[in-house]
N, CA, C and O atoms as a Tinker XYZ file with bonds, in Angstrom:
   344  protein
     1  N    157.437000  134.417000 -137.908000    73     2
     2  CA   157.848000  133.538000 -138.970000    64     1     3
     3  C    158.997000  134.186000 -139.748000    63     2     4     5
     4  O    158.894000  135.406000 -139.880000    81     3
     5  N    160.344000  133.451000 -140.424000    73     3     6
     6  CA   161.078000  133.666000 -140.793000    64     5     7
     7  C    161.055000  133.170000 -142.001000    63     6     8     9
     8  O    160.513000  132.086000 -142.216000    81     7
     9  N    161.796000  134.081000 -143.224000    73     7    10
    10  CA   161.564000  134.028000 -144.672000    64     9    11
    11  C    162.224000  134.646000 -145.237000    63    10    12    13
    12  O    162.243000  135.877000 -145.238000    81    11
    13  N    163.104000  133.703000 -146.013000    73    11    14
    14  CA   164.127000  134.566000 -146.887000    64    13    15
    15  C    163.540000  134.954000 -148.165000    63    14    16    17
    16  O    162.472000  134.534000 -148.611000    81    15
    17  N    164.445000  135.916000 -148.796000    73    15    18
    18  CA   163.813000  135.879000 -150.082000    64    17    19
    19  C    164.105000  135.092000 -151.244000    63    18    20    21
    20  O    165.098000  134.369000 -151.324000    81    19
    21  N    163.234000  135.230000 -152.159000    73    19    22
    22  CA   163.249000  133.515000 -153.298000    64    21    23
    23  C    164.250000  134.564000 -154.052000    63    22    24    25
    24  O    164.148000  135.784000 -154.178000    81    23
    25  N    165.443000  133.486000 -154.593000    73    23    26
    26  CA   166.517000  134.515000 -155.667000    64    25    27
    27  C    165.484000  134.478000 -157.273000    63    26    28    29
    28  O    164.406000  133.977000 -157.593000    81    27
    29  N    166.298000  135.121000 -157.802000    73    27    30
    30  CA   165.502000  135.165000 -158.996000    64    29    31
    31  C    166.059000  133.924000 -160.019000    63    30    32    33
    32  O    165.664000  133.877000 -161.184000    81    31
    33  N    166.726000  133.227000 -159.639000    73    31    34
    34  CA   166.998000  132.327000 -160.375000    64    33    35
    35  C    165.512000  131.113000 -160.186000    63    34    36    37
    36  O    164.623000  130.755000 -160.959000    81    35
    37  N    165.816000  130.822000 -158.932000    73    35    38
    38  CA   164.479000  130.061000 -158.555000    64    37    39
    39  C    163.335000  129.925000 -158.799000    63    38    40    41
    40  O    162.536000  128.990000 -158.827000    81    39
    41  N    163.321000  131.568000 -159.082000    73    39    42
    42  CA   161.527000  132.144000 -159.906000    64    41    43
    43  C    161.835000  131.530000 -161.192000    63    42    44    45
    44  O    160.854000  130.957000 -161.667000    81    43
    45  N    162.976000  131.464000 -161.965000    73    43    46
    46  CA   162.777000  130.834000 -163.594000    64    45    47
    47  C    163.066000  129.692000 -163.761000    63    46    48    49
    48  O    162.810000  129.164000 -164.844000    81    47
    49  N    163.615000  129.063000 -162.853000    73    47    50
    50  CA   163.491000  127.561000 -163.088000    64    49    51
    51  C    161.886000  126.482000 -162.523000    63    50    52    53
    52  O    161.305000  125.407000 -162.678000    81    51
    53  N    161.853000  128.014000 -161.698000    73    51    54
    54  CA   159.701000  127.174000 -161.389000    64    53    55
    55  C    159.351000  127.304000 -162.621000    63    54    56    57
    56  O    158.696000  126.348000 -163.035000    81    55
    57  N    159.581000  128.296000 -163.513000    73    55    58
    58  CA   158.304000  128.543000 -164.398000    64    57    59
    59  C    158.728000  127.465000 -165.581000    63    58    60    61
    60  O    157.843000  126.816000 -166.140000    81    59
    61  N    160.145000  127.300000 -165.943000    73    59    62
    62  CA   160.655000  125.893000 -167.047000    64    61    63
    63  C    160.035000  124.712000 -166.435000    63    62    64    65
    64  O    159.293000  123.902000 -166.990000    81    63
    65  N    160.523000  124.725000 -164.956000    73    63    66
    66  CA   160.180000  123.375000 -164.696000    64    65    67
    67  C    159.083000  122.918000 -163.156000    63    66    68    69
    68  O    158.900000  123.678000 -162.204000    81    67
    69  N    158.616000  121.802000 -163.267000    73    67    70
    70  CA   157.542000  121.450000 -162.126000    64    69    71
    71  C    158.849000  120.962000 -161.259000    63    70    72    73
    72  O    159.862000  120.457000 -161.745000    81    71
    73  N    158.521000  121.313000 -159.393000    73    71    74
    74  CA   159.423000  120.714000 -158.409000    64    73    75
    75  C    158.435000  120.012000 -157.476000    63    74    76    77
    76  O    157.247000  119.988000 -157.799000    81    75
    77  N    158.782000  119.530000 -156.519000    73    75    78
    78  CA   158.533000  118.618000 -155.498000    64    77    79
    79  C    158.744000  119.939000 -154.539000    63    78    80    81
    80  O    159.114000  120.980000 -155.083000    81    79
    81  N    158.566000  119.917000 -153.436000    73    79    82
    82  CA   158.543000  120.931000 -151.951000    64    81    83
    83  C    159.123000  119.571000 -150.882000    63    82    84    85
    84  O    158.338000  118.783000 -150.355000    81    83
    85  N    160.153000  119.527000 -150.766000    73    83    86
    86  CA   160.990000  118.990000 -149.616000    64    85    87
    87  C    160.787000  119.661000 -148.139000    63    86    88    89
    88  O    161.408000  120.660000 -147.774000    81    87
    89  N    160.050000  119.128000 -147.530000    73    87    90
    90  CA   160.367000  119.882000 -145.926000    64    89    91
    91  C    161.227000  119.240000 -144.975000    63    90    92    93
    92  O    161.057000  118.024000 -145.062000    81    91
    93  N    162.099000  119.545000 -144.082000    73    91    94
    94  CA   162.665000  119.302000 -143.411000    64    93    95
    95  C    162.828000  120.050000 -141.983000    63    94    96    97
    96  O    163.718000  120.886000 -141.829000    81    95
    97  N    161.917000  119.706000 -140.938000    73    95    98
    98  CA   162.016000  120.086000 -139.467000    64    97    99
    99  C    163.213000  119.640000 -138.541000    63    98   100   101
   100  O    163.203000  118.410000 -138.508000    81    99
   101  N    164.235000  120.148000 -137.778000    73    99   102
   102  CA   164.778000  120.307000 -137.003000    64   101   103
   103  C    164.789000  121.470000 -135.702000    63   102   104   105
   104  O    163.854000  122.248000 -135.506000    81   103
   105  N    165.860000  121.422000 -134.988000    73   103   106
   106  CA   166.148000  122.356000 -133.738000    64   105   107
   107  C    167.680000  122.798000 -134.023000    63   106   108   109
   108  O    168.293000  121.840000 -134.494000    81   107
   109  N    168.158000  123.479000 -133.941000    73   107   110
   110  CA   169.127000  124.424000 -134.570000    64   109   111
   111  C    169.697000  124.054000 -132.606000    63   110   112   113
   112  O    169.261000  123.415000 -131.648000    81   111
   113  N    171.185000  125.161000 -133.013000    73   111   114
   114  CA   171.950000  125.284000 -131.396000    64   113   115
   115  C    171.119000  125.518000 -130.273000    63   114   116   117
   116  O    171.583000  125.084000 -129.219000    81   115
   117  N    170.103000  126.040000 -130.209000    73   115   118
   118  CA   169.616000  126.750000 -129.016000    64   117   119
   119  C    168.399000  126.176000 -128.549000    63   118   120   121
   120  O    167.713000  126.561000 -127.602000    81   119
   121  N    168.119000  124.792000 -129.649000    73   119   122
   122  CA   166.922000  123.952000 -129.625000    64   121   123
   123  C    165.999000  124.874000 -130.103000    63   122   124   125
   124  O    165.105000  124.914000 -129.257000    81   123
   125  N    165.754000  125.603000 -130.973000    73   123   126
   126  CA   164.785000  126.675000 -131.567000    64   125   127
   127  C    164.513000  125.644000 -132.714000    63   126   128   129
   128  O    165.405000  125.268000 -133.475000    81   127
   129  N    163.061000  125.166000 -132.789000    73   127   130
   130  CA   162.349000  124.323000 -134.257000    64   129   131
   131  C    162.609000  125.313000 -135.301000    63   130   132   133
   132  O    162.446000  126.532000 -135.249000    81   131
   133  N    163.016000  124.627000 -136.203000    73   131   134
   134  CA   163.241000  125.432000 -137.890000    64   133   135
   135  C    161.931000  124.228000 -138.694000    63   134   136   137
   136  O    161.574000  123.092000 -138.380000    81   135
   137  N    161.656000  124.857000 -139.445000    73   135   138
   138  CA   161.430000  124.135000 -140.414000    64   137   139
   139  C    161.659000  124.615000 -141.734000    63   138   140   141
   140  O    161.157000  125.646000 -142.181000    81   139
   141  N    162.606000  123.672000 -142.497000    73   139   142
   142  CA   163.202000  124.107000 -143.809000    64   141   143
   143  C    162.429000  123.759000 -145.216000    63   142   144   145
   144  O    161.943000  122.629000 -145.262000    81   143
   145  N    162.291000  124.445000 -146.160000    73   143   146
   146  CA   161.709000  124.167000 -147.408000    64   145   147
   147  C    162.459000  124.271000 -148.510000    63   146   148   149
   148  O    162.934000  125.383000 -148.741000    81   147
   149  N    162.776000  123.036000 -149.547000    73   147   150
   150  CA   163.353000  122.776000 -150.389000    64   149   151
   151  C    162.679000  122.907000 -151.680000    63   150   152   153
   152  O    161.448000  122.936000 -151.673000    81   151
   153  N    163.410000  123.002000 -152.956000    73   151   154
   154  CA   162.686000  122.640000 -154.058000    64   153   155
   155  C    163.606000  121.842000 -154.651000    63   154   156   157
   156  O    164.832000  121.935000 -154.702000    81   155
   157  N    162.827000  121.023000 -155.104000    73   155   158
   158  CA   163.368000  119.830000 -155.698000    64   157   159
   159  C    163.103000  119.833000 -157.465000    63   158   160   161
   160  O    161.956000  119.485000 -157.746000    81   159
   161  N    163.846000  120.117000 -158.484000    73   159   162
   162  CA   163.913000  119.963000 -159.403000    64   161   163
   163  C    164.478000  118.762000 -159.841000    63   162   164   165
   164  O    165.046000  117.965000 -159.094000    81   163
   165  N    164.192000  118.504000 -162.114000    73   163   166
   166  CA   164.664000  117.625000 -162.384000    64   165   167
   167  C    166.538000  117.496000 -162.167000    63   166   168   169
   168  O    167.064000  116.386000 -162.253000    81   167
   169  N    167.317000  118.658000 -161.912000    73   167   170
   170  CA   168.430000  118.961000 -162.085000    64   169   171
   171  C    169.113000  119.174000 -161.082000    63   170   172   173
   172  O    170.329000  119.043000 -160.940000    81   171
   173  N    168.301000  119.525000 -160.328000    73   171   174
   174  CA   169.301000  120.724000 -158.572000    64   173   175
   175  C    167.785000  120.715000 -157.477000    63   174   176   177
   176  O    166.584000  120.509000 -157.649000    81   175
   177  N    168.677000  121.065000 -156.321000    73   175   178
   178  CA   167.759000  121.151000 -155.151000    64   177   179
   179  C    168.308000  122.771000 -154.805000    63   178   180   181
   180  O    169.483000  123.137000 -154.805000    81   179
   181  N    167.122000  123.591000 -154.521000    73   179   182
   182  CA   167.508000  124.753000 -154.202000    64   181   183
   183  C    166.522000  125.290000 -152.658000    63   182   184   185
   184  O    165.314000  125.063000 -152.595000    81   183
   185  N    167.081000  125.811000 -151.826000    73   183   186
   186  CA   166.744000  126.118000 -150.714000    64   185   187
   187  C    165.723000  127.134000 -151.073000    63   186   188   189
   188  O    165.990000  128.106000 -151.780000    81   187
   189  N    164.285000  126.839000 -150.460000    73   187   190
   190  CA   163.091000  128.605000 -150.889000    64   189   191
   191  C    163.143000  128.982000 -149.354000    63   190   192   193
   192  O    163.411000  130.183000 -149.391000    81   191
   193  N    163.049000  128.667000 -148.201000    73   191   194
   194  CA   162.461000  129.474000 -147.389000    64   193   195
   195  C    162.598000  128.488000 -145.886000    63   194   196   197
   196  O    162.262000  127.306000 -145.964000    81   195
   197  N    162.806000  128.718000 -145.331000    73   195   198
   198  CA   163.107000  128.573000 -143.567000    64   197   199
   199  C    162.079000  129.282000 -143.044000    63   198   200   201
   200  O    161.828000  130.421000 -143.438000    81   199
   201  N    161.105000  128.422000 -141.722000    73   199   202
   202  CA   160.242000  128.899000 -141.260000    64   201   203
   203  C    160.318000  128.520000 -139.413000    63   202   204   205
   204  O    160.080000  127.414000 -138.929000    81   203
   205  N    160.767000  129.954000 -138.523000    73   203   206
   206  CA   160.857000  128.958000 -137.054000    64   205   207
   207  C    159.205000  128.846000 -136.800000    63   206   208   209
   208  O    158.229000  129.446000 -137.251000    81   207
   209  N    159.394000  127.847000 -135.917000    73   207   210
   210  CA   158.255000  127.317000 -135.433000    64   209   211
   211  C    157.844000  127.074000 -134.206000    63   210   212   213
   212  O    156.881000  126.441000 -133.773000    81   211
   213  N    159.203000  128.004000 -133.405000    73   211   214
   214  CA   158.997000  127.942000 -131.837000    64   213   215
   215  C    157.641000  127.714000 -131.348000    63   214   216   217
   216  O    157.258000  126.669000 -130.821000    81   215
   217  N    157.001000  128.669000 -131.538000    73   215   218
   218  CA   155.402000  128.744000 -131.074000    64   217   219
   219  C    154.583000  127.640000 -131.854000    63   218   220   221
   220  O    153.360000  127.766000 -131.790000    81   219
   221  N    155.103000  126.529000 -132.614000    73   219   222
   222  CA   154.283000  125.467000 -133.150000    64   221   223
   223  C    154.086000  124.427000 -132.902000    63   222   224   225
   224  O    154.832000  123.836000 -133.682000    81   223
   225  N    153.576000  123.691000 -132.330000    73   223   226
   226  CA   153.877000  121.822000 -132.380000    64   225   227
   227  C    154.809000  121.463000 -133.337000    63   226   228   229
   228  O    154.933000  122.332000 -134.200000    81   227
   229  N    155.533000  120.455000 -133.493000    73   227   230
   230  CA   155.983000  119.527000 -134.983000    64   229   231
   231  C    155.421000  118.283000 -135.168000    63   230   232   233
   232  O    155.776000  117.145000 -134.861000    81   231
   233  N    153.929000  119.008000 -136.059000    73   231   234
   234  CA   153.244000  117.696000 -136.249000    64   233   235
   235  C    152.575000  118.293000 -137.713000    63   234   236   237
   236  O    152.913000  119.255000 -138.403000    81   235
   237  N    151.634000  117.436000 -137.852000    73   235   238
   238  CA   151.027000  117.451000 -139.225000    64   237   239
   239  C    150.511000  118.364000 -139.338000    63   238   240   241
   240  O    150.607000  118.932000 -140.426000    81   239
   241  N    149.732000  118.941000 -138.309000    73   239   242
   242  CA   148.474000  120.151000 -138.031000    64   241   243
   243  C    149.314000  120.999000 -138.483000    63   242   244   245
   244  O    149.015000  121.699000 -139.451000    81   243
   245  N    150.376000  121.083000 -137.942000    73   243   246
   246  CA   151.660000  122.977000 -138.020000    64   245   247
   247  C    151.869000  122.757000 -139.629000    63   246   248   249
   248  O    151.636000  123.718000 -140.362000    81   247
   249  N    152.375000  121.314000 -140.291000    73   247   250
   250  CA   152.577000  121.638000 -141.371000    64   249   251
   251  C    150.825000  121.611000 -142.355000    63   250   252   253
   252  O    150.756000  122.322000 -143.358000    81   251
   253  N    150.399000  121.322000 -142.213000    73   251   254
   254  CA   148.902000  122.103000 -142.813000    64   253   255
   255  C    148.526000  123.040000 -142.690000    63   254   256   257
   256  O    147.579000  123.353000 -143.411000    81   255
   257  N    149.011000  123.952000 -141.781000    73   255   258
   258  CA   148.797000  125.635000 -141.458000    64   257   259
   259  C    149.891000  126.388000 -142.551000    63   258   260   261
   260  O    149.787000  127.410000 -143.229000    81   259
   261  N    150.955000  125.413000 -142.392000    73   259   262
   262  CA   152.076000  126.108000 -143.642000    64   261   263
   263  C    151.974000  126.048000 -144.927000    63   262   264   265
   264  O    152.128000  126.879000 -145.822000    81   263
   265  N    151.694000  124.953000 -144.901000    73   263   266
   266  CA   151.764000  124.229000 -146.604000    64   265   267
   267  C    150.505000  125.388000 -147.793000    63   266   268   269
   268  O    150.418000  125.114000 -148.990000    81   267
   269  N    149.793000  126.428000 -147.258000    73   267   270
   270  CA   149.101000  127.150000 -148.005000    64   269   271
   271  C    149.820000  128.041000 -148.459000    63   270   272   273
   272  O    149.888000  128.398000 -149.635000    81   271
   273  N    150.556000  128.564000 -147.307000    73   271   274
   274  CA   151.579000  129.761000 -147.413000    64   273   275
   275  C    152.549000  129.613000 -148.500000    63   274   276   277
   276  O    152.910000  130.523000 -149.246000    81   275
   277  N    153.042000  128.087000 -148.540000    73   275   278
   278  CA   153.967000  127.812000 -149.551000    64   277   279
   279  C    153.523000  127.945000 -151.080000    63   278   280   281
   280  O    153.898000  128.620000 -152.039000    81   279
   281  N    152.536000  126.967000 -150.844000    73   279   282
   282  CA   151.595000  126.387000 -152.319000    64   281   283
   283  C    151.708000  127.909000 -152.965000    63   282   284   285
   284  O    152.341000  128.201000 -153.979000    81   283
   285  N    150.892000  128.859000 -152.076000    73   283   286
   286  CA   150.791000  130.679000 -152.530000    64   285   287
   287  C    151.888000  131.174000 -153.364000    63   286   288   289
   288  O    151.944000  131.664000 -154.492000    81   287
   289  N    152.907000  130.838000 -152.279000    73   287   290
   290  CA   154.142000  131.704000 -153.233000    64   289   291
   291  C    154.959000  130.429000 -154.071000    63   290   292   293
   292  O    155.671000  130.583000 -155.063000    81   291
   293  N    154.767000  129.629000 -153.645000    73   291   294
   294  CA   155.442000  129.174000 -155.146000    64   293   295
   295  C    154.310000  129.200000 -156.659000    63   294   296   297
   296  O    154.639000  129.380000 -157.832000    81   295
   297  N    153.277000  129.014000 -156.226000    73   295   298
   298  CA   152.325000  128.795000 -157.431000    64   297   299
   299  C    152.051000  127.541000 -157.799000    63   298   300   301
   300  O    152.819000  126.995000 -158.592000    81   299
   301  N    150.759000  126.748000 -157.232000    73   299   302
   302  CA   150.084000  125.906000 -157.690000    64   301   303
   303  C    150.367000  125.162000 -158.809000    63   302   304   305
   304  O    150.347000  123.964000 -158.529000    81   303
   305  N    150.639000  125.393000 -160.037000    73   303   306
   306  CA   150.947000  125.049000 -161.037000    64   305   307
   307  C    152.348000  124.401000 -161.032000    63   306   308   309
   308  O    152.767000  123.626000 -161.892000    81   307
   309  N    152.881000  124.746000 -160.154000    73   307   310
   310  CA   154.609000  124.860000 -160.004000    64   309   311
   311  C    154.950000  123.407000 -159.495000    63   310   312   313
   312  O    155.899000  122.701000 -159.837000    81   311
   313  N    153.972000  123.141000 -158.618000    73   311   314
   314  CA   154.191000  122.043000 -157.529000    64   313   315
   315  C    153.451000  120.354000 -157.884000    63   314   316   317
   316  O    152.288000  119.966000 -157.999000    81   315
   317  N    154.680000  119.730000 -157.964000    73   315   318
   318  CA   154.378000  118.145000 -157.754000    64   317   319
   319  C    153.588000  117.576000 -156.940000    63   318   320   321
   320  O    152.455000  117.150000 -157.163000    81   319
   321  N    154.471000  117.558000 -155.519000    73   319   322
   322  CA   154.429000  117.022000 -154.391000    64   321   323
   323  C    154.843000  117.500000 -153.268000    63   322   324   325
   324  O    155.986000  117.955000 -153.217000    81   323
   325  N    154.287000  117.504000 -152.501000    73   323   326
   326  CA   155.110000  118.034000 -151.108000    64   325   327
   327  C    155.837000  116.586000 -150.589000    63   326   328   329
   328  O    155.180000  115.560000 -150.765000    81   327
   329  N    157.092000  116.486000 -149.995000    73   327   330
   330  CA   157.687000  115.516000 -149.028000    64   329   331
   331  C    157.997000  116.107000 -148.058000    63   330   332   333
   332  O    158.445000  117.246000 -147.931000    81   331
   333  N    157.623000  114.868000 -146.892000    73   331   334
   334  CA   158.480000  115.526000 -145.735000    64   333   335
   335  C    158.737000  114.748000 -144.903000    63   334   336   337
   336  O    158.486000  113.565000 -145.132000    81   335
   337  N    159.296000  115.112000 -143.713000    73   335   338
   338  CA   159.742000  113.550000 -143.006000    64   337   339
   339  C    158.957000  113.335000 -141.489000    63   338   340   341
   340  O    159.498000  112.861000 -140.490000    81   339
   341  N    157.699000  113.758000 -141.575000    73   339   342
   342  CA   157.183000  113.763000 -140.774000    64   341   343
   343  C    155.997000  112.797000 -141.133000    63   342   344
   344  O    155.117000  112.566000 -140.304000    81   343
């Protein structure tokens, strides 16, 4: 699994404000599954974290195996809604 790190700006606009979690699954050049995670504020959308998923299905199950991992590091409190386009 692939994971950038959250900037520190991102950490203080969770804690001012509640976001939404945008996901977005694709295949990059080499057909390698990404799946991307957004935060969605009242103001700006800021990129948290890219996850490949070669070894995953792209279905609901893969994103219910993820969506804990996320909830974790962003913080429960933090989070609206998850969207996604699946």
């Amino acid at each position: 699994m692939i994971s950038m790190n959250i900037s520190w700006e991102s950490r203080l606009i969770r804690k001012l404000y509640r976001c939404y979690i945008m996901v977005d699954m694709w295949s990059n050049k080499r057909n390698i599954p990404i799946m991307n995670f957004l935060t969605y504020f009242s103001r700006c959308t800021i990129f948290f974290k890219s996850v490949d998923t070669s070894d995953l299905q792209k279905d609901k199950k893969t994103l219910f195996k993820i969506f804990p991992e996320v909830v974790k590091e962003m913080g429960l409190e933090n989070i609206i809604k998850f969207i996604s386009d699946n």
